[in-house]
ROGU-495618 format. One line per 5 residues: number of its first residue (from 0); their letters; for each residue x, y, z negated of C-alpha. Coordinates in steps of 0.2 Angstrom, whole numbers, plus 5000, padded with zeros to 4 digits. Last residue first. Example, Ala and Ser with C-alpha at 12.3 -4.5 7.8 and 13.67 -1.06 7.14 Angstrom:
1> SA> 5068,4995,4964 ~ 5062,4978,4961
This chain:
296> XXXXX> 4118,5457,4321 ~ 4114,5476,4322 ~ 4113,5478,4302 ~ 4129,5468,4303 ~ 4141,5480,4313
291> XXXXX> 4135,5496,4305 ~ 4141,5489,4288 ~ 4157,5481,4295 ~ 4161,5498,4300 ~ 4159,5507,4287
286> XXXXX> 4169,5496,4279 ~ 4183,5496,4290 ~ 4181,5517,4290 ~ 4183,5515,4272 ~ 4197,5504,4271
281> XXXXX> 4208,5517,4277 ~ 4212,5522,4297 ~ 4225,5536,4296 ~ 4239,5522,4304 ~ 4230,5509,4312
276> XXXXX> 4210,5503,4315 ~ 4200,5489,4318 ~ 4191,5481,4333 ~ 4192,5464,4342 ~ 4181,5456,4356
271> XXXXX> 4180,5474,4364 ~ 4168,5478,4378 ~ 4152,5474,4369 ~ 4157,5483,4354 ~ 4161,5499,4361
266> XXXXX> 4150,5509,4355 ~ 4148,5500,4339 ~ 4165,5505,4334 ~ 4164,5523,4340 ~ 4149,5525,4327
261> XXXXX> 4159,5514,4314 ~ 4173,5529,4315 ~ 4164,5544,4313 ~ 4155,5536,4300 ~ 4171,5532,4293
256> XXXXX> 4175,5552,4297 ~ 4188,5556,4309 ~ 4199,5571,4305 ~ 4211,5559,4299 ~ 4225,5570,4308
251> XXXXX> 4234,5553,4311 ~ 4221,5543,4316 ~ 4224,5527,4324 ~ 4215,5515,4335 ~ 4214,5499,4333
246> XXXXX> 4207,5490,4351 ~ 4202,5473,4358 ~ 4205,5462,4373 ~ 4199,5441,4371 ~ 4207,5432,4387
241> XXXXX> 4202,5426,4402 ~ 4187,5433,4403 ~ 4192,5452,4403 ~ 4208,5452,4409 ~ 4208,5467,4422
236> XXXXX> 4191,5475,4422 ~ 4190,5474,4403 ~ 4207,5482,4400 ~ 4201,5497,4410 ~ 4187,5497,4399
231> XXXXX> 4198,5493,4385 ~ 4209,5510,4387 ~ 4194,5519,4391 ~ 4190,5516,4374 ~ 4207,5517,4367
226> XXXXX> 4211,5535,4373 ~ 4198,5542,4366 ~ 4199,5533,4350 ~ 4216,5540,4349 ~ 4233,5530,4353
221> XXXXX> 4241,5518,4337 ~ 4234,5498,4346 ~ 4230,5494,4362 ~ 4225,5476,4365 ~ 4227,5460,4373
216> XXXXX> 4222,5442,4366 ~ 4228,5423,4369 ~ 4244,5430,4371 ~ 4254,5415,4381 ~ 4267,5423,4395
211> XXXXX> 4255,5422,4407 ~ 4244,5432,4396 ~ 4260,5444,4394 ~ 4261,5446,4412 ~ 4242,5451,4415
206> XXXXX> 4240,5463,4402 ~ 4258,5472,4406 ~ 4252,5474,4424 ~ 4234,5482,4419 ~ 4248,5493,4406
201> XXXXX> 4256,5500,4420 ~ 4272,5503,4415 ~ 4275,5522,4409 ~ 4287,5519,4394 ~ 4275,5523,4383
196> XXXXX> 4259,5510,4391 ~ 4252,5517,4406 ~ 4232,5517,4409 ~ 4223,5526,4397 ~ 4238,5536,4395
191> XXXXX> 4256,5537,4384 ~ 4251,5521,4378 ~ 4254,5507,4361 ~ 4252,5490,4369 ~ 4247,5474,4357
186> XXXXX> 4249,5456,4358 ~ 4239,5444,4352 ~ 4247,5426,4350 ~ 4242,5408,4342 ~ 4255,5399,4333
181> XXXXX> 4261,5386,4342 ~ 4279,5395,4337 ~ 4286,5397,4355 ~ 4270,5410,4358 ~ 4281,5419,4346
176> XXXXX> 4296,5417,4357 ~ 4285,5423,4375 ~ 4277,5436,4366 ~ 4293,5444,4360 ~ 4300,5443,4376
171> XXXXX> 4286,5450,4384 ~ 4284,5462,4374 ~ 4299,5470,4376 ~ 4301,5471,4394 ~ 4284,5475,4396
166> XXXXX> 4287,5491,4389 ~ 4281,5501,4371 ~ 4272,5487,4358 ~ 4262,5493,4348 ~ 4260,5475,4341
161> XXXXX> 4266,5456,4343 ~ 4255,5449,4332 ~ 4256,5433,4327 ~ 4242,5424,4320 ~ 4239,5413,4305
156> XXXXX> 4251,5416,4297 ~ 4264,5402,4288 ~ 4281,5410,4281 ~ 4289,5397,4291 ~ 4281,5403,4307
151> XXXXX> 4283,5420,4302 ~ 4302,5418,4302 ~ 4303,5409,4318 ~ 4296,5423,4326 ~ 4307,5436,4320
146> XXXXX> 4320,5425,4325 ~ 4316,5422,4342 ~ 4316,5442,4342 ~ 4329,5444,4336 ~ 4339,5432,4349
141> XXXXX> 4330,5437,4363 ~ 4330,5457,4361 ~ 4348,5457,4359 ~ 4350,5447,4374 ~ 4338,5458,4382
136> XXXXX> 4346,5474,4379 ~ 4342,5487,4366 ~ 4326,5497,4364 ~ 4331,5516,4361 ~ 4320,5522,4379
131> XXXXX> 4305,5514,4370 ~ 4304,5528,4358 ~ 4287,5531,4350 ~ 4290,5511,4342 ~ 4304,5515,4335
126> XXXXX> 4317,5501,4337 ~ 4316,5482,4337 ~ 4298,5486,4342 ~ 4283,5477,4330 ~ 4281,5458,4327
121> XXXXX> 4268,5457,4315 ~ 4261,5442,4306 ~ 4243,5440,4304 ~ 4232,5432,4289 ~ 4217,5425,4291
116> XXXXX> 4200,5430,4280 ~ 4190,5412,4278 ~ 4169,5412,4278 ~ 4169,5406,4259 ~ 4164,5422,4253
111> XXXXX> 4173,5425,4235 ~ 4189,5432,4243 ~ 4205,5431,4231 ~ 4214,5418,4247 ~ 4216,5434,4257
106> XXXXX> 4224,5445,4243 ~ 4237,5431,4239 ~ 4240,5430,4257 ~ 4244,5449,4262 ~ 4255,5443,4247
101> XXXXX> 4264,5431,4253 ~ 4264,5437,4270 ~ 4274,5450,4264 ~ 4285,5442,4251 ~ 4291,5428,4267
96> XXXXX> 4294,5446,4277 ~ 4305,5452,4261 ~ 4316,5435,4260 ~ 4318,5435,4278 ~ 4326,5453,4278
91> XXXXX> 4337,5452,4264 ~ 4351,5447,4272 ~ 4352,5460,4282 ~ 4354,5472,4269 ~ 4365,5487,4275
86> XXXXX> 4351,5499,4277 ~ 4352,5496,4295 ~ 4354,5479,4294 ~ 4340,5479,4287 ~ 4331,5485,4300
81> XXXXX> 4339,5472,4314 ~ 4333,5460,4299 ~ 4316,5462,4303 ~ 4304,5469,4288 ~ 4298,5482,4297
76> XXXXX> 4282,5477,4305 ~ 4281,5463,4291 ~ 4268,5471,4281 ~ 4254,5457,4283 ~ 4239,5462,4296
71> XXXXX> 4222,5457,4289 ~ 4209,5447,4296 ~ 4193,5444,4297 ~ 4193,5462,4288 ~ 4173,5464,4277
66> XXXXX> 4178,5480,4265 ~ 4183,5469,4251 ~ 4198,5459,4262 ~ 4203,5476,4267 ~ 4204,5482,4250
61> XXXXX> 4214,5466,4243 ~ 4226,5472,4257 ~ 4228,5488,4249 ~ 4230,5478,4231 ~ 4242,5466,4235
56> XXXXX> 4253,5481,4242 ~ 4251,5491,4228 ~ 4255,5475,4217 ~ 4269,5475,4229 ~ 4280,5491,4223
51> XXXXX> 4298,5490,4226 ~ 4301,5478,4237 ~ 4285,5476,4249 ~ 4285,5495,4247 ~ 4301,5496,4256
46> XXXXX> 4297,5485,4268 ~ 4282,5497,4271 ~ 4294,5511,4280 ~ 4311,5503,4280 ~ 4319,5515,4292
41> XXXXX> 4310,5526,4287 ~ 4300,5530,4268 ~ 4287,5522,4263 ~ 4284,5528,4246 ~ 4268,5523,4237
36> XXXXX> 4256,5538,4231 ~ 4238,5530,4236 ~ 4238,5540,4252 ~ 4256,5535,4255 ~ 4250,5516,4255
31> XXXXX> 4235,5517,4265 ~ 4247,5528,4279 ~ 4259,5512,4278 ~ 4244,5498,4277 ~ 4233,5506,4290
26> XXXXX> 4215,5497,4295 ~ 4211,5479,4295 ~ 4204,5469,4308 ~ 4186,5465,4313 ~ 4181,5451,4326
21> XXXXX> 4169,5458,4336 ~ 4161,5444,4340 ~ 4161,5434,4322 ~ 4165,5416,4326 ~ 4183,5416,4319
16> XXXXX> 4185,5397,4313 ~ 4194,5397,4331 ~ 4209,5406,4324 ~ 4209,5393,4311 ~ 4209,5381,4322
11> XXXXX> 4225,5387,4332 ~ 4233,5382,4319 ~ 4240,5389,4303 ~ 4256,5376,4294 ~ 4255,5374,4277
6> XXXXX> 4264,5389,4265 ~ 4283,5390,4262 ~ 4286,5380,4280 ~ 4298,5367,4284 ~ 4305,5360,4300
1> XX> 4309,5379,4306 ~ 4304,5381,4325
């Protein structure tokens, strides 16, 4: 781990400062961002935005924060410097995620409540996360992933999240490095089924070897509600106990209404310790949410 960090170090403490079950993550940043007119285009996606336009960025965040988020998920799911490189910039790549956290920070420290919002760090695919057959050997995978870790370490989140993660080859390497950090670890499995992540490894088997491997949390992250809730059922029978599980589901039609959305939230409540939403879910389906969540408190 780096010696130095920008911000103070996060600790499993402030994990545990969490006390709300479920705890509520954000929605989308890179479908948030295009719906407010903000270019993220591939392969940088929201790195580009981190760049070019971070007041929007700020301001996304900011909307989470509003909506009731526990914690928000900074825009580091590209910012890696195996992406740059392909742009031709890898040497911009630490300087961008460090500007990521930054401001998912800056948004997070503006709350009035004094219940705290934390801020997580993404560790996404090397390579797209709907093609796990592109992801590159396990030295490669070691070495950036170490890095990618290291680097939100010194940016100081809160969590790390190793998300929509494809095989348990990859995620277990990145959970292994970032769990390398002390900082605490949720790692996330995007699926081809209720019961198989992309790459068809059972996800009941990816759960298990990842805990041992340090998550302190699994979910399933960018499937249909559908999908998700039995998703975490299955999770449930399999981990549940050792481990928090939870769920963000995505919806990239945006057919689902944040009534829509809070309706499923609550249904599954007492099955998932941690609910929020990816691409398609806005603040308004967290906020809906949060609303249903506390006049059931």
């Amino acid at each position: 781990m780096p010696s130095k960090r920008a911000i103070p170090a996060a600790t499993p403490q402030a994990v545990q400062s969490l006390t709300a079950r479920p705890i509520l993550l954000d929605g989308a940043l890179g479908t948030e961002l295009e719906r407010r007119g903000v270019s993220c285009k591939l392969p940088l996606w929201t790195a580009e935005a981190i760049m070019e336009a971070p007041e929007q960025v700020r301001a996304v965040h900011r909307s989470y924060v509003e909506a009731g988020a526990h914690v928000i998920t900074a825009g580091t799911f590209r910012t890696t410097r195996w992406v740059f490189s392909k742009v031709g910039m890898p040497e911009r790549a630490k300087e961008v995620t460090m500007r990521a956290v930054q401001l998912a920070r800056d948004a997070a420290s503006a709350k009035q409540d004094p219940a705290p919002t934390l801020v997580a760090g993404s560790i996404a695919p090397l390579e797209d996360c709907y093609h796990p057959e592109l992801a590159p050997g396990d030295l490669v995978l070691q070495a950036e992933h170490r890095h990618n870790a290291q680097t939100l370490a010194e940016a100081g989140v809160d969590i790390i999240l190793v998300e929509t993660q494809n095989s348990l080859r990859e995620a277990r390497i990145a959970t292994h490095f970032a769990r390398q950090t002390g900082i605490p670890v949720w790692t996330s499995f995007i699926l081809k089924s209720d019961t198989e992540l992309l790459n068809g490894d059972s996800l009941r088997d990816a759960a298990r070897d990842v805990v041992k491997y340090g998550a302190a949390a699994v979910l399933v992250n960018c499937i249909s509600p559908q999908i998700a809730a039995q998703a975490v059922m299955n999770l449930s029978m399999h981990v549940h106990g050792e481990i928090m599980i939870g769920v963000y589901p995505n919806a990239l039609d945006r057919s689902i209404t944040p009534g829509e959305f809070a309706d499923w939230g609550i249904n599954i409540k007492s099955i998932a310790d941690i609910i929020g939403g990816c691409c398609g879910i806005a603040p308004e389906h967290i906020s809906a949410l949060q609303r249903r969540l506390s006049t059931i408190a």
